[in-house]
Each structure stands twice: as C-alpha cells, then as structure tokens.
C-alpha positions as CSV (number, residue, x, y, z in Angstrom):
1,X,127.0,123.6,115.3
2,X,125.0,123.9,112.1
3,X,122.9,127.1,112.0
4,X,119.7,127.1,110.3
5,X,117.0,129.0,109.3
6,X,113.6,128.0,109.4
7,X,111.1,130.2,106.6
8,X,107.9,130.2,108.1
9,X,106.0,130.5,111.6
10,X,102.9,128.5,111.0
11,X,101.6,125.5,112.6
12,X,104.4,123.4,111.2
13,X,106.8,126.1,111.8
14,X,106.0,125.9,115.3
15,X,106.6,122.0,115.1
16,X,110.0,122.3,113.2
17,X,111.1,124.8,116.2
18,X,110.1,122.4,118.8
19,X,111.9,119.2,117.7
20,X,115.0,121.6,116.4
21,X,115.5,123.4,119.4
22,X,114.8,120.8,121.6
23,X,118.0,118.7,120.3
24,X,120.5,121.2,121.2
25,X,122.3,120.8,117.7
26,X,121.8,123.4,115.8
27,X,121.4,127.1,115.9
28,X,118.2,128.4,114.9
29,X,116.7,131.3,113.2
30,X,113.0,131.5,113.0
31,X,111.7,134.0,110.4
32,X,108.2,135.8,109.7
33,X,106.6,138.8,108.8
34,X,104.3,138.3,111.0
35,X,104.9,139.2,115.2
36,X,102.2,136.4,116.2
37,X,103.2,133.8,115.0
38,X,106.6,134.4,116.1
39,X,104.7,134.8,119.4
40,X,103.6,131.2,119.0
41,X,107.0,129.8,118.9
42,X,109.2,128.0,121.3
43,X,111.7,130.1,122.9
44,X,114.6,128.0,124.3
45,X,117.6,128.0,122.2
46,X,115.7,130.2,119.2
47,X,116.2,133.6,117.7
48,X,113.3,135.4,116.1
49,X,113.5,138.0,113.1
50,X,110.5,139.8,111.7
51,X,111.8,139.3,108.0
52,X,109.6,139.8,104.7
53,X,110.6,137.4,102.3
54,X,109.5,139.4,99.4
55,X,111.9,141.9,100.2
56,X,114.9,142.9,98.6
57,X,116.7,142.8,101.9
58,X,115.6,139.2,102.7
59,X,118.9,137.6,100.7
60,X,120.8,139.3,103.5
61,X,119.0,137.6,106.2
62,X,120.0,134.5,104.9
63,X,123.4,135.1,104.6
64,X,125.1,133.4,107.3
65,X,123.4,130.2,107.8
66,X,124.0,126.9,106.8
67,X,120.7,125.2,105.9
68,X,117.3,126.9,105.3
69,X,114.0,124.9,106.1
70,X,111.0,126.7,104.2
71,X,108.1,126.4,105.6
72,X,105.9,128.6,103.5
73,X,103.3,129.0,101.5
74,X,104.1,127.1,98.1
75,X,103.8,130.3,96.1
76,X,106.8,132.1,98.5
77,X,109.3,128.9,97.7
78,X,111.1,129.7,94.8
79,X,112.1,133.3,96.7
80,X,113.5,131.4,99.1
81,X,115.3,128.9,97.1
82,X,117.0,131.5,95.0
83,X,118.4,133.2,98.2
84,X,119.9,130.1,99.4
85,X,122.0,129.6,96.1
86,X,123.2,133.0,96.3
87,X,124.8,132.9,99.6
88,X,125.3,128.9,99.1
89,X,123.2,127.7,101.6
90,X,121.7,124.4,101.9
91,X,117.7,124.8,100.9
92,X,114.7,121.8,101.8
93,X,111.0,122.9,101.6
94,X,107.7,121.4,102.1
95,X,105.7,122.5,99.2
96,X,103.4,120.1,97.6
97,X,103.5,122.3,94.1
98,X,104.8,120.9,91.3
99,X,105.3,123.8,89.4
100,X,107.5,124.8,92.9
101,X,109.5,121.8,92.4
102,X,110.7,122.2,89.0
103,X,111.5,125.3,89.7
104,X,114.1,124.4,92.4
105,X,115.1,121.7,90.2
106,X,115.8,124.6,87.9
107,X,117.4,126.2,90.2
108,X,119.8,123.5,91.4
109,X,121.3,123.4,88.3
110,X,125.1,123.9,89.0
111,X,124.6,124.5,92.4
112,X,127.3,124.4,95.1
113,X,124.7,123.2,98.1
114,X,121.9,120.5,98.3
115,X,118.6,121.5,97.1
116,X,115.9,119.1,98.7
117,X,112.1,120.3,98.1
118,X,109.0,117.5,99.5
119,X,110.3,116.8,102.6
120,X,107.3,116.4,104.1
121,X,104.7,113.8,104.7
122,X,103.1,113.4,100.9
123,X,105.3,114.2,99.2
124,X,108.0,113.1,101.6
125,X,107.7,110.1,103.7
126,X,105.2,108.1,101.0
127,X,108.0,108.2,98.8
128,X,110.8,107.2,101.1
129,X,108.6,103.9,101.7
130,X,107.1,103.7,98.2
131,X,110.9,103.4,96.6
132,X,111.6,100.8,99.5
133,X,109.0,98.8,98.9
134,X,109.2,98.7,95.0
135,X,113.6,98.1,95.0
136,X,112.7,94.4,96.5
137,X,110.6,93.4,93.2
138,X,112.4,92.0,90.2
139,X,109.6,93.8,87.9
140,X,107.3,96.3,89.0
141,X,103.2,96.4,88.3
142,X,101.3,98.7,90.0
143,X,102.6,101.5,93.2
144,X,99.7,102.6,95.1
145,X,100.3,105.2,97.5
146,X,97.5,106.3,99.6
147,X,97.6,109.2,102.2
148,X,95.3,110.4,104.8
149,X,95.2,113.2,108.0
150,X,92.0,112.9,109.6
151,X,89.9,113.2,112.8
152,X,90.1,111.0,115.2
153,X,86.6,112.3,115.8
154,X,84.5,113.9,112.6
155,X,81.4,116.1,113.3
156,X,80.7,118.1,110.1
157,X,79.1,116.9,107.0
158,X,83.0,116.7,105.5
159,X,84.0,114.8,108.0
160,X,87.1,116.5,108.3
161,X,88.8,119.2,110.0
162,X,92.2,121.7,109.0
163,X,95.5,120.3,109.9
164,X,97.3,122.0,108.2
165,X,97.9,124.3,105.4
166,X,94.8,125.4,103.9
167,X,96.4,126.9,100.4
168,X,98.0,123.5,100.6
169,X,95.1,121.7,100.5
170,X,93.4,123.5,97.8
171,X,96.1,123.2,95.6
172,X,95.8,119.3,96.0
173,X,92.2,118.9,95.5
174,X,92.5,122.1,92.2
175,X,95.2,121.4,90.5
176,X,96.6,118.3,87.9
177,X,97.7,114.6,89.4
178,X,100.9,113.4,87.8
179,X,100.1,109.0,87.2
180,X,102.2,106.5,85.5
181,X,99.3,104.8,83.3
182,X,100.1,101.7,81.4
183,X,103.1,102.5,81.3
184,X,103.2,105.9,80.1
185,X,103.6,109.2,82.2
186,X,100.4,111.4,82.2
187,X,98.2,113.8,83.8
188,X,95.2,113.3,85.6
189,X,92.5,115.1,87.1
190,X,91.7,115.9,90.8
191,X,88.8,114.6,92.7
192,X,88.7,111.4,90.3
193,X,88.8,107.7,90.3
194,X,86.9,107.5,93.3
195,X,87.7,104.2,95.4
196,X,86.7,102.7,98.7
197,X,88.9,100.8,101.2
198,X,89.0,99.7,105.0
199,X,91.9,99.6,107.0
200,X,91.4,98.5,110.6
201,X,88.1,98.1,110.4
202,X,87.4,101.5,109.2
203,X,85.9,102.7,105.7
204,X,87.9,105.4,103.6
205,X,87.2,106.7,100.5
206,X,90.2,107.5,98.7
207,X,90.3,110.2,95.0
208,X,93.1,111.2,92.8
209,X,94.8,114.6,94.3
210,X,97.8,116.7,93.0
211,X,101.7,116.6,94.1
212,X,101.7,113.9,96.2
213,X,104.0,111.6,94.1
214,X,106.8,113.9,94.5
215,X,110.2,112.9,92.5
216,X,108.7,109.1,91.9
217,X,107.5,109.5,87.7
218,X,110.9,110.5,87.5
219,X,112.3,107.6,89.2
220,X,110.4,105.1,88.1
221,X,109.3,105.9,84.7
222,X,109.9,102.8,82.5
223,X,110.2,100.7,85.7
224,X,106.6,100.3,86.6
225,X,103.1,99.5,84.4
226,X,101.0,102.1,87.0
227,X,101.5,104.5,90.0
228,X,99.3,106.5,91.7
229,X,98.7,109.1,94.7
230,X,95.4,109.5,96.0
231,X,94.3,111.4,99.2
232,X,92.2,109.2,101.8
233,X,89.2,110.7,103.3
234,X,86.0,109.2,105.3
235,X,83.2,108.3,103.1
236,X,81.5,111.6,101.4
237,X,84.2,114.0,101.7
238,X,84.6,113.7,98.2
239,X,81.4,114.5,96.4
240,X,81.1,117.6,98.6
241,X,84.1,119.2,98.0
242,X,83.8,118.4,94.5
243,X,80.7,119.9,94.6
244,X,82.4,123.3,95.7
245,X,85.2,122.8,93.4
246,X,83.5,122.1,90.3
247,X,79.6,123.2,90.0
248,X,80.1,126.5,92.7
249,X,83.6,127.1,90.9
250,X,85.2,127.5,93.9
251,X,88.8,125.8,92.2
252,X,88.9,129.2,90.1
253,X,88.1,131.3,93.4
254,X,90.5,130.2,95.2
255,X,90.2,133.1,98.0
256,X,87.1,132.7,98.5
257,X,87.4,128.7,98.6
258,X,90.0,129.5,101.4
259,X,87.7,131.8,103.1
260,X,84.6,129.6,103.4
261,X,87.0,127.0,104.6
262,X,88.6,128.6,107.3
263,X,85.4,130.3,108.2
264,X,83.3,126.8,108.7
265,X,85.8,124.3,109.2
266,X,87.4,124.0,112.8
267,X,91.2,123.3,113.1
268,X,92.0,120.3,115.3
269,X,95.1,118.7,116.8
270,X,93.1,115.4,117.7
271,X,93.9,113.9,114.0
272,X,95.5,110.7,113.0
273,X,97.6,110.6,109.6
274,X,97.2,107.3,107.9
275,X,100.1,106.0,105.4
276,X,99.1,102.9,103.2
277,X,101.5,101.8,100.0
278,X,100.4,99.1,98.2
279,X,102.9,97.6,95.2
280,X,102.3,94.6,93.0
281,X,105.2,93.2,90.8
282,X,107.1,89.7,90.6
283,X,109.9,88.5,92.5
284,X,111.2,85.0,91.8
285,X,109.1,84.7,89.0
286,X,106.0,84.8,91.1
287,X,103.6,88.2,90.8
288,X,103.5,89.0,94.3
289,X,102.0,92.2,96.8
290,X,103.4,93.8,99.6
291,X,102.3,96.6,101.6
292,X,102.6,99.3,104.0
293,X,100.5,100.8,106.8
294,X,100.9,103.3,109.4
295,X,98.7,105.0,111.6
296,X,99.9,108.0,113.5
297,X,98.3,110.2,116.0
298,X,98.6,113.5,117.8
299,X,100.7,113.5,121.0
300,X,102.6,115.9,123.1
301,X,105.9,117.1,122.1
302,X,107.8,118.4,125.1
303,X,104.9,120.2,127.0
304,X,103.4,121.0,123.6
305,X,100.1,118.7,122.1
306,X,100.9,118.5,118.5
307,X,98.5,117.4,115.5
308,X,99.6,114.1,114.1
309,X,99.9,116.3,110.7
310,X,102.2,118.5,112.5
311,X,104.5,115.5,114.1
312,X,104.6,113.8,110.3
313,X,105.7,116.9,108.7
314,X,108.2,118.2,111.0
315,X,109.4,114.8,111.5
316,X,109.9,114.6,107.9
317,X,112.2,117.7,107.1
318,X,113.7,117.6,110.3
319,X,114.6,113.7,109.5
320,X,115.7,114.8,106.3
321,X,118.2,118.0,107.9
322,X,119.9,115.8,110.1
323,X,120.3,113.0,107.3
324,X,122.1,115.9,105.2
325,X,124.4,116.8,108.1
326,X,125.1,113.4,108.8
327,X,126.5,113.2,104.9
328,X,123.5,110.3,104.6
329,X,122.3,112.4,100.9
330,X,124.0,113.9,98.5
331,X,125.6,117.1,99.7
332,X,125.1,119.4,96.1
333,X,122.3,119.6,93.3
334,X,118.6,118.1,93.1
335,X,118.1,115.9,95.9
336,X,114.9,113.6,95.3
337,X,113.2,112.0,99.0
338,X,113.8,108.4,97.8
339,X,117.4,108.8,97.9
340,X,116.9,108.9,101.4
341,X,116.4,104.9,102.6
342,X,113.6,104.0,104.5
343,X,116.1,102.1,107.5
344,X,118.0,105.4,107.9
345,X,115.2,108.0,108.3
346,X,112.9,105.6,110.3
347,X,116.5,105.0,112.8
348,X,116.5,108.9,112.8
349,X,115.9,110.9,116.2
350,X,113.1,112.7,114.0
351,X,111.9,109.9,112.0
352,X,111.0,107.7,115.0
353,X,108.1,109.3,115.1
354,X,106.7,107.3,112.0
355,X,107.2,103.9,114.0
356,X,105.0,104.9,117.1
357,X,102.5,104.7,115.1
358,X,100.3,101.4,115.1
C-alpha cells in the first residue's frame, strides 16, 4: 500500500481525500496549518497533521511517504517540491503558475522520483485531450482549447461564482498567456482576444487567460501554425473584470482584488465545468476539424455534494496518482500531462468522472 501525502486542506483538498480514502489503496496523510480545514476533511482511513510548510521541520514530515499531492497555493509549490526530492518522494501539484512549473522542471533535473506539476483540470485534462486529438492529424493548423467552470445558475452582474481557488484565479486573469502564433512561440496578454461561441444552445464568451496550456508549447512547438487557451465565461464577465484589473489596478493589488472577491462573490457547488478543444490540420491530404466537448456538473461524492470544479480537479490528480502507481507514466524526471493518453486516464477509476459528463 502506497502512502501519500496530500499538501493542502482546501476545497480540493477535501475532494482529493474523499476519492483517495474512499478506494481503500493508499495510505493517507492530510496536512495543514490550519485545524479547520482539517476539520472539513473526511475521516475514514485518513491521518491529519497540523504541519507548516514553511517550516524548517516540514522536510521531516514528508519523510516516509511515497507520493505527495500538493494542493496549495501556487506560491507554496516549489517548497513542497524540493522536500519531495530530498527524501525521494514522488511530487504532482495543481498549480496553474508557470513560473511554478519551471521551477519543478528545474527541480527534476536528475531526480530519482517522478515530478508531475498540472494535474488538474486546465492545465491537466485539456491537455490530455488536446495532444489526443492533434496525434491523429498528419499536419497540424490551429489547437484551440477552451475551458470553462460556471454556474449552473448566475445571479450577479459577473455571472459567476468561486469554485475554486481564488489566488488561482487571479493569477489567470493577471498574469502573461503563453500562444503558439504563426508558428512562433510568444506571449500574450490576459483578458484579450475576446470571442463569442455557443455550445448547446448556450452563449459563452471566451478571453485569453494565463497557464492553462500547461506542457503543450513545449510539445508541440514546430508541429502546429497556432495554439491557444482561453477561459470561457457567460457574456460580460469579461469587460468587468477587466475593468477591475486594468482601469481600478486591481492586477497590481492583488490583496485587495482577493478581498473584494471573496467579500461579494458567493462560493457555489451548483457549477458545471465545460471542456471544448477544437483542432484544425489535414489528414489524408484533406484540411480537416475535429473537436471535443464535455460538460460536467456537481454531484455527490459518497454522502458529500461536490462542485463540478472540485470532481474535475480531484479526478485529475487522483487519475494521474493511480496512472503513476500503475507504471502507466514515466516513473523519474519531468513528467508532462500529455504523456498520459486520453483512453487510459478516461478508463481510470478517477477519470470516469470526465465521461459522465454530457
């Protein structure tokens, strides 16, 4: 029996504990600083440790287990990454930061154990299916990856609700969007290149935001003309948080961006996550399109109702842990998502959860 540590007892910390300890499989550590939200989490087969990460003591609490899941804020993962290669465990993470990611790429270097940051939804899943779709074209064009976790039922002039990480979110809508552009590899601003679409009858707006590609310019650099990652959102989400972002300043406040947030803007676990890829290229000689879409929503987990933005991330590094056991990804160094295939981590126990989706 594998034992693991899970980083983190937030709302997808609660998830990961609840699929984990459900399956009877592992051994499981849950650590946080804080008592509450290790008050929040599932009891049955768990063992909870007030740790603080930033301490110097918190390489010790590693020590001993086999696989660490972070769950943290994106600013806490390289702490955690570097404890994992000095006791040699296994490290996958959620973080949506690139800066993060090369620095566990950094760190991988010569390591012993698997390093496997994005193992979430975007980045995550949307690159599992992105890389599947694009490996069946003779010649790429253009991979379009669009991501979305809404309400099922928006009230506020946003038209949206927190589902998830709210530091997270921020960091997508503030900082720089990787693109593949004609061709060459560049940066791109957030909040941009506004587009509408409708997907079962229903209007989205969809804008440029940051991390979301994962691994994927990496992979496919001089194998596509364009690919792009933009977050979808019901019409007028974007001009108001660009608004805030931009004319109030509130990208360079962060804090205070957080605050007003989390002050005015109810969580809900009555969301649906919405997963479309789009790619263009030629097979057979013919230019040809095929796509992707997935709608999830929120259900109940065990005697637990989960947001659909906590099943699709949980799911994801859960899907990705077992793969890793199960000697389905490389078992040392830099492991990208898309070296995970889209047949075994939708066949998963964990990654099921993406196909009861309509």
């Amino acid at each position: 029996m594998k034992k693991v540590m899970l980083v983190g007892g937030g709302k997808i910390g609660v998830a990961i504990t609840e699929f984990l300890s459900s399956t009877g499989d592992y051994k499981l550590t849950v650590a946080d600083k804080d008592p509450a939200s290790l008050q929040r989490m599932p009891r049955k087969n768990v063992e909870l440790r007030k740790v603080d990460i930033l301490s110097p003591e918190f390489v010790h609490e590693v020590e001993g287990h086999d696989i660490v899941l972070s769950a943290t804020p994106y600013n806490l993962t390289a702490t955690v990454a570097e404890a994992c290669k000095r006791v040699g465990a296994h490290y996958l993470d959620l973080t949506e930061d690139v800066e993060s990611t090369r620095t566990i790429k950094r760190l991988s270097d010569g390591a012993k154990t698997a390093f496997i940051p994005q193992c979430g939804l975007a980045p995550g899943f949307i690159s599992i299916v992105a890389y599947d779709l694009a490996k069946k074209f003779d010649k790429l064009r253009d991979v379009q990856m669009r991501v979305g976790a809404l309400p099922v039922f928006p009230h506020n002039a946003l038209k949206y609700n927190l589902t998830w990480s709210t530091d997270g979110l921020i960091n997508e809508y503030c900082n720089p969007c990787e693109a593949i552009r004609d061709g060459v590899r560049t940066e791109v601003p957030a909040l941009e290149e506004l587009e509408q679409f409708t997907l079962d009858g229903v209007e989205y707006e969809a804008f440029n935001t940051s991390g979301g590609l994962g691994t994927l310019c990496d992979t496919l650099s001089g194998k596509v003309e364009n690919l792009n990652y933009k977050t979808a959102r019901y019409p007028g989400h974007r001009d108001i948080i660009k608004l805030l972002v931009r004319d109030l300043h509130l990208g360079t406040r962060r804090e205070i961006f957080k605050d007003v947030l989390e002050t005015a803007i109810p969580i809900t676990y009555q969301d649906v996550v919405l997963v479309f890829v789009t790619v263009n290229g030629w097979k057979d000689g013919l230019l040809t399109q095929e796509s992707y879409a997935k709608k999830i929503y929120s259900q109940t987990v065990g005697d637990r109702l989960m947001s659909a933005i906590q099943i699709t991330t949980a799911a994801g590094i859960c899907a990705m842990c077992d793969l890793l056991v199960e000697g389905k990804l490389p078992q040392k160094g830099f492991v990208r998502q898309e070296e995970a295939t889209l047949n075994d981590f939708l066949n998963n126990r964990f990654g099921r959860y993406y196909g009861k989706g309509h």
